[in-house]
N, C-alpha and C positions, 0 to 999 in steps of 0.2 A: 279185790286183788286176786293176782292168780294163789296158788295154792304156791307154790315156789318164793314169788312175793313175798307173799306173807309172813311166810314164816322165818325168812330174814331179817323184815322188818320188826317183827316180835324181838329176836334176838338181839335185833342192832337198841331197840327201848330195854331189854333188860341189862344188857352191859352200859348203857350211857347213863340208866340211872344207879349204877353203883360207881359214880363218876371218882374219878382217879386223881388223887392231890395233886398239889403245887410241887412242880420239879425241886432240888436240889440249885439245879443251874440257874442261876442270874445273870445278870446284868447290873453292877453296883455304879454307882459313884457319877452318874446320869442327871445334868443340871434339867430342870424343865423347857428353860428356855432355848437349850442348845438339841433337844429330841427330836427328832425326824420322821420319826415312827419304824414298824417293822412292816415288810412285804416277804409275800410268798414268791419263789424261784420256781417254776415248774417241776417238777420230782426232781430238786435239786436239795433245796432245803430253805436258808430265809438269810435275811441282810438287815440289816439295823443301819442307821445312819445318826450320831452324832458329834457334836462339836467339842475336841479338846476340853478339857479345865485349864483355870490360870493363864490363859492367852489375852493378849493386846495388840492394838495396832488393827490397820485396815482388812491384812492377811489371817486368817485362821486354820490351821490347821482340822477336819472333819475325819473321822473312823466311819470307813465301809466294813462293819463285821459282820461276816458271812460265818454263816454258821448251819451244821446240818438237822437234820430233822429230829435230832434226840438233844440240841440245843447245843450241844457241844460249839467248839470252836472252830472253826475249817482256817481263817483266815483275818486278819486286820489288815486295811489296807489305808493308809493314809492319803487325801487328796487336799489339797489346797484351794480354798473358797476365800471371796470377800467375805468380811462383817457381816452376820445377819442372813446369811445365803439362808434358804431351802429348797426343799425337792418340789419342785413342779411335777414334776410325772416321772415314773419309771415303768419297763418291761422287759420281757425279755422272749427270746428265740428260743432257737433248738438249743443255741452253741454261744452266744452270750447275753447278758445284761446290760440295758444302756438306762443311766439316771440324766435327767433332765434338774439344771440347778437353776434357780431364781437368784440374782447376784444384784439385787437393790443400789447396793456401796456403787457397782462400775454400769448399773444402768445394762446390763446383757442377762442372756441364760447362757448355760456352759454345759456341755455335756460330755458326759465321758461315758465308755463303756467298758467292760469289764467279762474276762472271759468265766467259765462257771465256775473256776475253783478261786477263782476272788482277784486274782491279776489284772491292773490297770491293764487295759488294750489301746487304747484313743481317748483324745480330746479334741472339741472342739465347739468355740464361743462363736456365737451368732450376733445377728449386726444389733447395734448398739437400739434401745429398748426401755424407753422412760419407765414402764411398768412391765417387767420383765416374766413371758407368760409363756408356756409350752406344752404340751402333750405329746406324747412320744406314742408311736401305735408299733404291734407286730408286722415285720415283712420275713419273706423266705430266708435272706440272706444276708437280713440286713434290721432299717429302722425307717419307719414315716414320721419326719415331725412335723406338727403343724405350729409354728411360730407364731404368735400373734401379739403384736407391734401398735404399740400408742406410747405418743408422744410425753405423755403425761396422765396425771391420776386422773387430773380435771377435766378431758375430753371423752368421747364415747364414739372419735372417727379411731379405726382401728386398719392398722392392714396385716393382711394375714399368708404367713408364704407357705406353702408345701414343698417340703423339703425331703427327698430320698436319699437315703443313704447306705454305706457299706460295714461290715460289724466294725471297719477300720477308722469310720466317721468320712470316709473320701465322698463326698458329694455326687451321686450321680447326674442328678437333676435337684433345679429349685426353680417353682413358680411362685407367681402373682394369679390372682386369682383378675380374669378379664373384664367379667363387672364390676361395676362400682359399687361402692358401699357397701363390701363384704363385711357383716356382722359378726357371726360366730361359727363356729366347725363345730356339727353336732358327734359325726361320730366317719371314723376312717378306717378301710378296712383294706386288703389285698388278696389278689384271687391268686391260683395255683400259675397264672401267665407272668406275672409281675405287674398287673394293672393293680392301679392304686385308684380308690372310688372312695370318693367325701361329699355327704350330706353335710349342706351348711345354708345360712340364712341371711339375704342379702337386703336390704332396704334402706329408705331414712325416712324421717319426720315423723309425728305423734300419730297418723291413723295405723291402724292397723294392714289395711289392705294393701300398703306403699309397701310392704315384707314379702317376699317369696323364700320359699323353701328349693330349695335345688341339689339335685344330686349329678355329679363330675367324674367323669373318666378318665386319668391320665393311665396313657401306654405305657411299656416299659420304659421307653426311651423318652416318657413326659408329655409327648404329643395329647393332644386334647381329642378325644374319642369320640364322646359327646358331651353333654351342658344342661341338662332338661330343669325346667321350672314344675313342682309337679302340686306346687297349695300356692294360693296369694292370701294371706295372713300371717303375721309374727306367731301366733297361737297355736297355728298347725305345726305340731310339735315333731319333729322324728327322734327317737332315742335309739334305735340299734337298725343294723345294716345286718345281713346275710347274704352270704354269697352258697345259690347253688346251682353247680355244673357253671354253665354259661349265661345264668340268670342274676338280676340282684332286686334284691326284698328288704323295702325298710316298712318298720314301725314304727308307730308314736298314738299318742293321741291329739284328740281335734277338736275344735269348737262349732257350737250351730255358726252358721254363716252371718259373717259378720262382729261376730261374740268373739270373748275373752278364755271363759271357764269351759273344761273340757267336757263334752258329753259324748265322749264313746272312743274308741281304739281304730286307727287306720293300719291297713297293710298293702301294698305295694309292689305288684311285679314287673323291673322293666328286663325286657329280652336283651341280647350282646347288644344292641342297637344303641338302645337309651330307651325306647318307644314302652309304655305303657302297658302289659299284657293282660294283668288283671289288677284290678281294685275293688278292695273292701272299706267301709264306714262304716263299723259295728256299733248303733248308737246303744246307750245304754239302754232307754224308756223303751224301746219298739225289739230290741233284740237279746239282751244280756236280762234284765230284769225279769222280763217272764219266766225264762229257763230256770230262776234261782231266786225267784220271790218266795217261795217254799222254807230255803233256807238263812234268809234274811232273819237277822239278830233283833230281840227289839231295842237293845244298842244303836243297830243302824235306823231302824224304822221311826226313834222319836229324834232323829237328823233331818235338818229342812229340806237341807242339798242332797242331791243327789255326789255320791264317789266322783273323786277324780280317781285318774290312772297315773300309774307310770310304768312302761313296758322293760320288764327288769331282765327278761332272757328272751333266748327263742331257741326251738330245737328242733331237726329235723327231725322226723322218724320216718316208716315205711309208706304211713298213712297222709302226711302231711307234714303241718306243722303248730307247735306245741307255743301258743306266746303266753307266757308266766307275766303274769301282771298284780301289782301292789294295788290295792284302794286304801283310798284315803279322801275324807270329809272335813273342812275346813268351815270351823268358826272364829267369830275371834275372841279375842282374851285383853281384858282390861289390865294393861301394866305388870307387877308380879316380877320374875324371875324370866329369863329365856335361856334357852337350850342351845339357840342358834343364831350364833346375831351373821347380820346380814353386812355388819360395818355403819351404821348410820349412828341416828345420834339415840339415847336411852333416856328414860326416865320414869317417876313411879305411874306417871298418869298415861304413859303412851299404848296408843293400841296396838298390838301384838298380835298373831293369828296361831290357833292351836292346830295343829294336826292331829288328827285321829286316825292312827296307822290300824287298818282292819286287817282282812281277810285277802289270802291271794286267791286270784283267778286265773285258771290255764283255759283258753281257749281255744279250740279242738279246730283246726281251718284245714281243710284240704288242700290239695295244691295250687286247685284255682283260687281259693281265699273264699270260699265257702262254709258258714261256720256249721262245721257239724256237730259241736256240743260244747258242753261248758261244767267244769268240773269245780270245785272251790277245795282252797286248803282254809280248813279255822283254824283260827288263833285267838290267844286273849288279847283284846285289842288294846294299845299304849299312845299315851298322848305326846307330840313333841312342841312347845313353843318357839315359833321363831320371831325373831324381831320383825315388826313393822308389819305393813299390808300386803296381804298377800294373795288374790283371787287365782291362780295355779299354779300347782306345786311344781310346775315343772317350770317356773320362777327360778325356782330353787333348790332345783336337782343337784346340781354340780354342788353346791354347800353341804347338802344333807352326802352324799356321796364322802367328801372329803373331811366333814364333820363326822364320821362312820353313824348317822340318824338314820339311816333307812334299814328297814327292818330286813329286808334281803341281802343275804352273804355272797354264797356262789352254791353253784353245781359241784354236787360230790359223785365220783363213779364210785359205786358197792362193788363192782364184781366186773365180770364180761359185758353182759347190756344192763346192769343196774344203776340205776340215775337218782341220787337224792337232793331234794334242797336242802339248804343249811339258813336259816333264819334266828335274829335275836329279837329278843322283848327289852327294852329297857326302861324297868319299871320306875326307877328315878333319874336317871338319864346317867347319874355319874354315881349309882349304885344300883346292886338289885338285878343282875341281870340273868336273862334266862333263854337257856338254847333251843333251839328247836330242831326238828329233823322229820320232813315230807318224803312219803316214797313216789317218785313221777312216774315208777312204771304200770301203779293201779289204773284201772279201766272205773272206778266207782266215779259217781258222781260227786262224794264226798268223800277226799282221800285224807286218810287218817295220817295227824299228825302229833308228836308228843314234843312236850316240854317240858327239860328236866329238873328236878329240884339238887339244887349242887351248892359248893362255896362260894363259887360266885353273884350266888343271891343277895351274900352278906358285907360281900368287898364290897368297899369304895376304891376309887381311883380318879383319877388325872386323865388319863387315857387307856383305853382297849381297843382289839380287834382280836375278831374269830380267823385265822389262817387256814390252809389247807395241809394237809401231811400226807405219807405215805398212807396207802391202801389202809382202810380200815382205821382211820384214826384223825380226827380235828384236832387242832390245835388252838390255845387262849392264852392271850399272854394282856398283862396290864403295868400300868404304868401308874407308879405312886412313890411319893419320897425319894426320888432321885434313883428307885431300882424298878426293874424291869423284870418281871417275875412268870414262867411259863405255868400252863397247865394242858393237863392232856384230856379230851374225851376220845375213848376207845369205843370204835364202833365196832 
């Protein structure tokens, strides 16, 4: 670390381990089944979503409480849901919030948006939706949804639209996607023009190679830019998209050719064009390993397999780019308990697959995708079960994501150019839990990370999530006995 680093970094470990109790402010009177969970607002402050008490009938009554970042109250706003709604996805802009609702009872998703001090702005319900599914992405002035459309639970043919919109919900454009057999939208992003670009994955039947990966350019005005096919495999996985200048760069990880289980980290440059500019295949064995077999645990060394990945950020800097990557070693687990069920059927004798959430990996790539180093963050490493079999974890990303299972939070700014991760351990999945905090601006190979010893070692709960707050401060809040209970770490 530089000498500036540092000694932030010290200060920021000795104020988080004299961690700061459980707020005053609640949340009381919160049925479990009716909790929606809480999200962060951009330096705004956080929203909570649940359902009335004492209601019946098809209609329900739901509470948008917006609340600011010392948990107070800013706002309640009442919106009207079928039976059984939840939140598909929510985000927000500079200037408002749009939640995406799952509405089972009427077969749609419904979305409304909401300006930042808690005021319904729009609604607006999408075409009818046996299995009602949605993501909502950032745009400049607006919102990207990608809809996605099956007839029923029983089928796996899906149609999927991209929809742009105004913070008003007015429609600008809505497509279909022009080949067939669109599978899934991995991730959608928009540039400072109004082009909206989505990686997604198109195929059918059981081999693997009948799957392409593709990444889409719609214009301002929806026009199709370009369409490029850039893996033929289902397993060639992308997880995040970067846009910069007039370029765009996806990651994910990949499998040897032909294969299932990932053996190394892809990155991806195509120019305004669509056209290919540079390509990297970081395999683990010939590239990552050597650089940090030094540092390998003997934790990992009596592991048969070899890490998967999951590509959890990226960042630019001066020098290139920063991709922050999870490992994780998968064996399996005979029956027991699971952390994460997948929706299938259970039992004491069924086999189950444990994850071994390790160490992160930032991978140091230049601008052409040249890897010029490789740093690791350690951590104590925690186990998670998920239901069923499961040969890549990036199976079952979107669950561990919305299960909050993965060990990566977000990016914290410290200061002007200070960047920290924020990572949990969860030592028994629904107890025990423990924060973390990596400095991203160290230059070491091995960048020092702590984990605090706090009261939330000792809760249990129903549910948590690590949030973000003002400058210098995380936020925890958990979910037990129908109250919803804040807590602060001051950095």
């Amino acid at each position: 670390m530089n000498n500036f680093s540092k000694t932030t970094f010290i200060f920021i470990c000795l104020l988080l381990s004299q961690y700061s109790t459980g707020q005053d402010v609640a949340i009381e009177g919160v049925k479990f089944s009716s909790f929606e969970g809480i999200s962060d607002i951009d330096d705004v402050g956080y929203y909570a979503v649940y359902e009335q008490e004492k209601q019946n009938g098809k209609l329900r009554h739901y509470n948008i409480h917006f609340l600011n970042f010392d948990y107070s109250t800013k706002k309640k706003t009442l919106v009207e849901l079928g039976k059984r709604a939840s939140v598909a996805s929510s985000i927000n802009n500079k200037s408002h919030l749009a939640i995406a609702f799952a509405e089972p009872k009427f077969k749609r998703v419904s979305i409304k948006t909401f300006d930042l001090d808690g005021s319904l702005t729009a609604e607006l319900s999408l075409s009818e939706n046996g299995v009602p599914s949605a993501t909502l992405y950032e745009a400049e002035d607006g919102f990207v949804i990608a809809h996605i459309i099956r007839k029923s639970i029983n089928t796996l043919k899906v149609e999927i639209e991209i929809i742009k919109v105004n913070n008003d919900l007015e429609i600008i454009w809505k497509k279909k996607f022009e080949r067939e057999n669109v599978r899934d939208v991995a991730d959608v992003v928009t540039d400072k023009n109004g082009n909206v670009l989505v990686s997604y994955t198109s195929g059918k039947g059981m081999k693997k190679a009948n799957y392409s990966q593709n990444l889409i350019r719609y214009n301002n005005d929806g026009g199709v830019d370009f369409d490029q096919t850039f893996a033929n495999n289902y397993y060639y996985i992308p997880n995040k998209i970067l846009i910069d200048e007039d370029k765009t760069l996806v990651f994910g990880s990949f499998p040897k050719e032909g294969g299932s289980k990932p053996v190394g980290v892809f990155a991806i440059v195509f120019d305004k064009d669509g056209k290919v500019e540079f390509k990297n295949e970081i395999l683990y064995q010939s590239k990552i390993s050597p650089l940090i077999k030094d540092l390998i645990g003997e934790e990992d060394l009596k592991m048969k397999d070899d890490p998967q990945f999951i590509v959890n950020n990226v960042i630019k800097d001066k020098e290139g780019y920063k991709v922050i990557t999870e490992t994780i070693r998968l064996t399996p687990s005979l029956g027991g308990s699971v952390n994460v069920s997948t929706g299938g059927s259970s039992g004491s004798v069924q086999m189950n697959t444990a994850l071994h959430m390790g160490n992160f990996l930032i991978l140091n790539l230049a601008f052409d995708l040249d890897l010029k180093g490789i740093q690791i963050i350690k951590k104590k490493s925690n186990k998670v079960i998920v239901q069923g079999i499961v040969f890549n974890v990036n199976q079952v990303l979107k669950l561990l994501e919305a299960q909050n299972a993965s060990n990566y939070q977000f990016m914290k700014q410290g200061g002007a150019e200070e960047l920290f991760m924020i990572y949990t351990i969860r030592k028994k999945f629904l107890a025990g839990v423990k924060i973390g905090v990596a400095d991203l601006n160290s230059t070491e190979k091995v960048i020092e990370s702590m984990e605090f010893e706090s009261e939330l070692e000792k809760l249990t709960f129903s549910y948590f999530d690590v949030l973000d707050n003002e400058e210098g401060k995380v936020s925890v809040y958990i979910f037990k006995k129908r109250k919803i209970t804040f807590y602060d770490l001051k950095l």
